[in-house]
N, C-alpha and C positions, 0 to 999 in steps of 0.2 A: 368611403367614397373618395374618389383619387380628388383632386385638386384640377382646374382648368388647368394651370400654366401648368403644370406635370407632364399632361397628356399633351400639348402645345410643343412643351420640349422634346420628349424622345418619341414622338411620332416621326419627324424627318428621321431618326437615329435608326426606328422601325423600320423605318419605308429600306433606307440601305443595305441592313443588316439581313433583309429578305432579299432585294436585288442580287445581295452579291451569295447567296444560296443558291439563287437560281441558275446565277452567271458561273458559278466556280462550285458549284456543289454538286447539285440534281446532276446525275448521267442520263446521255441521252438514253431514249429506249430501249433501243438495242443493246448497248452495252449493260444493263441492268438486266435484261433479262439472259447476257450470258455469263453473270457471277451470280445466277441464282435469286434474283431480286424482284417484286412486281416490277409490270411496265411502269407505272407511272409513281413518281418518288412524290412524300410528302415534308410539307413543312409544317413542324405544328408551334404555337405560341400558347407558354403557359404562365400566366398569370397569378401573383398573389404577395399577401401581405406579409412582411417579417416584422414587428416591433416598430421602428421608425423608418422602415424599410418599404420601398415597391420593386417586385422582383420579378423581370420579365424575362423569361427563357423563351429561346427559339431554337429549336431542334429540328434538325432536318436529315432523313436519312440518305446520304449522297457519299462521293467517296470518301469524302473528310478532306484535312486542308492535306495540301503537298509539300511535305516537310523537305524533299529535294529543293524544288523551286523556292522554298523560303530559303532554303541555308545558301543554297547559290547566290540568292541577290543579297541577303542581308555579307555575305562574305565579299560582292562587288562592292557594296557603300560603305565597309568597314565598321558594321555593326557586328559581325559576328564574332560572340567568344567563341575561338577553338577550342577551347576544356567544356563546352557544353553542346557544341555541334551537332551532337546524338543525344541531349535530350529534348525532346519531342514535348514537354510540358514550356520548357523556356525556349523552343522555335515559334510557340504559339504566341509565345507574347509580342514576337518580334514583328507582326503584323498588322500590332497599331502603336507602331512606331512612326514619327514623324516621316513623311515623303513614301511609308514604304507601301510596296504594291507588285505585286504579282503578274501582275494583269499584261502581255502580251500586247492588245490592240484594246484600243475605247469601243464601244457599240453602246446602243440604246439600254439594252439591258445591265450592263455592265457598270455603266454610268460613266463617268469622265475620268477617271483610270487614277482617282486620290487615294483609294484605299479605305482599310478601314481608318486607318489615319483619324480622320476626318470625325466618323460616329466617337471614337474616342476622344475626342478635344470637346464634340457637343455636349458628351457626361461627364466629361471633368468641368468643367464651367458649371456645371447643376452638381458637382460634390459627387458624383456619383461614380460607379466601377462595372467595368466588363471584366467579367471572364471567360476566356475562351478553352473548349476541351473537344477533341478529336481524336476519331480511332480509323486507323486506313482503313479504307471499303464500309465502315458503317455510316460515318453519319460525323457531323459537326454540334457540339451546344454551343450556342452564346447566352451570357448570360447577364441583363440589366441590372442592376443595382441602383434604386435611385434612393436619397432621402427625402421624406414627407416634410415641409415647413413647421408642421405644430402634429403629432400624434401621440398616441398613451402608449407608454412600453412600459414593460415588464423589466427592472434594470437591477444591479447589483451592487451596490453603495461600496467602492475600495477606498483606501488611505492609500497615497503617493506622494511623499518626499511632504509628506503632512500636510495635503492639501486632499478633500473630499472630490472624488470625480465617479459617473454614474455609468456602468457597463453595461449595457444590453447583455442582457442575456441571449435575447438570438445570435448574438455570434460567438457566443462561449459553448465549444465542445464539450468541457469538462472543467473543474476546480480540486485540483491539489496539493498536498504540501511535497517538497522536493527537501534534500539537504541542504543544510546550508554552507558545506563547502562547495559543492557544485553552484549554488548563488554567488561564492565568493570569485571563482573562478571566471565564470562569467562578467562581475564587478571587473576584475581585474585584465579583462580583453580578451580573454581567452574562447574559445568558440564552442561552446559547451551543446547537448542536445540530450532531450528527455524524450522517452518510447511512452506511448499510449497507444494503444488501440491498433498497433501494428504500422505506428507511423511513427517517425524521429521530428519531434519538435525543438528550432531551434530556441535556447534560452535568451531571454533579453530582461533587464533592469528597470523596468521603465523606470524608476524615481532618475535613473541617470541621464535620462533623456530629457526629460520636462524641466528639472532644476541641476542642471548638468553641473553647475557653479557652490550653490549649494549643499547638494546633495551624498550623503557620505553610510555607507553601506553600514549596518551596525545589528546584524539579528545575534540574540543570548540566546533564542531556542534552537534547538537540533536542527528544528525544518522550521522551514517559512512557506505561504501560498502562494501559487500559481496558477493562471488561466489559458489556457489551452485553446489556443484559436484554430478555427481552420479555411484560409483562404488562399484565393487562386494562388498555386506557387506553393513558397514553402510556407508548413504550417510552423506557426510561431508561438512559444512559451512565454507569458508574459510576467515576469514575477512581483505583485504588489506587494504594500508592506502590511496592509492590515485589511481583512474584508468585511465591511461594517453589517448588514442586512440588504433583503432584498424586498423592493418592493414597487410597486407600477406609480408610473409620474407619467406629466406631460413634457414631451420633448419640444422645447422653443425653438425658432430659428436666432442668430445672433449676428451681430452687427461684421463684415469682411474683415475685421483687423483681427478678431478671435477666430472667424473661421482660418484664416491662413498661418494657423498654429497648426500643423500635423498634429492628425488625427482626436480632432477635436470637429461633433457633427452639432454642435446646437447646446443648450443650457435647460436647469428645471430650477424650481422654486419649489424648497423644502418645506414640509410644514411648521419647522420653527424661523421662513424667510429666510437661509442660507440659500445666495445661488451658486449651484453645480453645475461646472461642463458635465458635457454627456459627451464621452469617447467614441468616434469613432474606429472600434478594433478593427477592422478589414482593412479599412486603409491604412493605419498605422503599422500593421502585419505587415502590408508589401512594400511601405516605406522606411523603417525604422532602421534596416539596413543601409542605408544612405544617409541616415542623419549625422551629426556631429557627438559624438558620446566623449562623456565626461573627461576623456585620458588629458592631462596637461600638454603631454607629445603631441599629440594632436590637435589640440587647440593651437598649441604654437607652429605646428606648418601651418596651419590653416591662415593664422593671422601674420605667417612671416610677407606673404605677397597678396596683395588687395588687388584683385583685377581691375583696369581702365574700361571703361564702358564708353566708349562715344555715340548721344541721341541725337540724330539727324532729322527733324520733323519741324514745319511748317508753323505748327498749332502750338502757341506757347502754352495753352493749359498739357497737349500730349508732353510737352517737356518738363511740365512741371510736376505729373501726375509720375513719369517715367521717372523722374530724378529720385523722387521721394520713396517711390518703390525699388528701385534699385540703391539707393543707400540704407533703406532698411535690412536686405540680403546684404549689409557688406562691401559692395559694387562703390566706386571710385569711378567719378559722374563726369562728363562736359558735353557739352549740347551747341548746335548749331540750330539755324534757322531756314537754311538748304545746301546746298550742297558747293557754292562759292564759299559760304561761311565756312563749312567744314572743312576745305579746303584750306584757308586760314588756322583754324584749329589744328589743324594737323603739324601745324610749323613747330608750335610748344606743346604738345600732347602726343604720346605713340598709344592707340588704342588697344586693346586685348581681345576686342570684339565692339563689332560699329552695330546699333539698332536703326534702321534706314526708311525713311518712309518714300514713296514712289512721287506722288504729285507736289511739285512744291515751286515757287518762283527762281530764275536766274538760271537753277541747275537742279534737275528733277532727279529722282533716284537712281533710276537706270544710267543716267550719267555720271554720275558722283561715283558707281560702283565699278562703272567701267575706270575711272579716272585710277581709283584706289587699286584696282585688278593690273594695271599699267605703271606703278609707281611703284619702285623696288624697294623701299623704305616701309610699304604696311603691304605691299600685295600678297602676303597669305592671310592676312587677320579674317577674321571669318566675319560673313556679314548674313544680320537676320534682316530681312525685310518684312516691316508690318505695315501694312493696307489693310485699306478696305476694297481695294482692286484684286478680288481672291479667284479670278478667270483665268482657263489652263494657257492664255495667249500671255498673260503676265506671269504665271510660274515661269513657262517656258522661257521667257527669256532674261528672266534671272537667272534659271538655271546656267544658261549659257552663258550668261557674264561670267557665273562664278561666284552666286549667292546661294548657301547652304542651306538656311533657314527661311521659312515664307511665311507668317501670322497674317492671319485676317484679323482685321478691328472688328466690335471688340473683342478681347482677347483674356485669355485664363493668364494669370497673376501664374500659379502654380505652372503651365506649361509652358512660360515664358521664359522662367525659371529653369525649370527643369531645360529649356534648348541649350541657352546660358551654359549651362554646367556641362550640358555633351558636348557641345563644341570647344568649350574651353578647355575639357577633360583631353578632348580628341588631340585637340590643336598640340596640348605638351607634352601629348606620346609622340608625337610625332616630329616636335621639336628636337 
């Protein structure tokens, strides 16, 4: 039985993910019936359970997405890799991408011209993953991912950098041993890839990722084990150091400070009272390439410049919530109270990126951004605006100030995050 607030959650997620089918998918009549198609196109939703998993597909036979029109606009916002232009798996992604949207004119059916944007920020706030798959002329899938609060899975007991953590099986393809210079190689940066089943899985460490610090590569047998994931994107080889048993538990929910460990969905209670995280693979699969791995070279650029963060908000609990979450990421904090204040602030602090909120006493958002857009000393720092004011009369005219990022309160930790790091990414190629 699904959960009330489950179904509470990605109903809105539902309700869009149909709209924009109907609005950018379905061809009209006519044109269906002259590429050989019935008249009238369907959408079907298919429902069901994986392990700690709810998994909602929607399928629709329509032309599929418009991989033109995506690589045009995402190449107008400067989102597009040119070395992937022409792949059609990583164009799909680029459409629930912050701001991005396809969409031409707004209408009723279409909704307010956000994008899928939008359903994607509502399942990352619930832990959860879309994947999207399209074939020109046939049809679009999307695909829900959600995790259940408390369910029984079937999981796989591994050792990692000798700490116990518990794999679903539903997301395990396969379990092998690999060599272990091909382990070493990968240990040591290199970009190594294992073939299964007529697919090339990339290799990764995990013990280097979880205890990057600690952690020190040391197999005496020939091969070591691996787990074979496969999710949206590229499928990823995960190499543990020990696989202990498998056997069905209950998946707990756990308190925000352990969830906002990548790829980590929930915890069990052993029968000798050992608690285990319970991994979550899918997301760790399309994350782990952007994490921090183990290399000291990289740990020291990393730590050679700590970005300024300036939080511009009214509500000294949002300053103080912000402060804490951004010095846990690393971020290099000061905070204003509105936008006179930051304006003072600005005298002995140059920021890297301002977090802005709209309504505030003295000097309200829109002005402070306009001030900052006019001030040759910070006018390109990039500015996120987080509200609760998420109306297309208030994007719009940030947009037009010259504010890149727009968060509604509240807001995912993880995609706040994640804006953080694109804009700041953007800002120093372009410096």
């Amino acid at each position: 039985e699904v959960e009330r607030r489950l179904l509470e959650d990605i109903l809105p997620a539902l309700e869009h993910m149909i709209r924009n089918s109907l609005a950018h998918g379905i061809e009209k009549p006519e044109v269906r019936l002259a590429t050989g198609k019935p008249e009238t196109g369907t959408i079907k939703l298919v429902v069901s359970v994986h392990a700690a998993e709810l998994s909602v597909d929607l399928i629709d036979d329509g032309q599929g997405l418009n991989y033109d029109r995506i690589r045009e606009k995402a190449a107008a916002k400067g989102l597009l890799d040119p070395e992937r232009a022409n792949d059609e798996a990583y164009l799909s992604t680029l459409i629930l991408r912050s701001g991005f949207s396809t969409a031409e004119s707004l209408s009723q059916l279409a909704g307010r011209g956000v994008g899928m944007d939008v359903v994607n920020e509502m399942v990352k706030q619930r832990r959860g993953q879309i994947g999207v798959y399209s074939l020109r002329g046939k049809g679009t899938q999307f695909t829900l991912s959600m995790p259940f609060s408390m369910s029984i899975a079937e999981v796989l007991l591994v050792e990692i950098a000798g700490q116990t953590f518990a794999a679903p099986m539903s997301s395990i393809a396969a379990i092998s041993q690999v060599d272990r210079d091909s382990l070493q190689r990968s240990f040591d940066g290199e970009t190594v890839y294992q073939h299964y089943n007529d697919q090339d899985y990339r290799q990764y460490i995990l013990g280097a990722y979880f205890k990057p610090e600690q952690y020190s590569f040391a197999v005496e047998e020939q091969s070591a084990p691996v787990l074979f994931i496969n999710a949206g994107g590229e499928p990823v080889a995960f190499h543990v150091d020990r696989i202990q048993n498998r056997l069905e538990i209950i998946v707990k929910n756990v308190n925000r400070q352990v969830l906002n460990i990548p790829g980590i969905s929930g915890a069990t209670i052993l029968g000798d009272g050992r608690v285990v995280p319970v991994l979550e693979l899918l997301d760790l699969s399309r994350r782990i390439a952007n994490l921090t791995p183990i290399h000291d070279e990289v740990a020291a650029a990393e730590e050679a410049r700590i970005p300024n963060v300036l939080v511009v908000d009214d509500s000294v609990t949002m300053r103080k919530v912000s402060t804490r979450l951004l010095e846990r990421h690393h971020y290099n904090v000061a905070t204003a109270k509105d936008g006179l204040d930051a304006i003072e602030v600005l005298a002995g602090f140059t920021p890297d990126i301002i977090l802005l909120d709209i309504e505030m006493p003295r000097m309200d958002g829109f002005e402070f951004a306009s001030h900052v857009r006019n001030n040759s000393n910070v006018r390109d720092v990039p500015i996120v605006m987080i509200t609760s004011r998420t109306g297309d009369k208030h994007r719009e005219r940030a947009d037009a100030i010259g504010v890149q990022g727009y968060l509604g309160k509240p807001y995912s930790e993880e995609v706040l995050i994640q804006t953080l790091e694109h804009l700041l990414k953007r800002r120093g190629e372009l410096s």
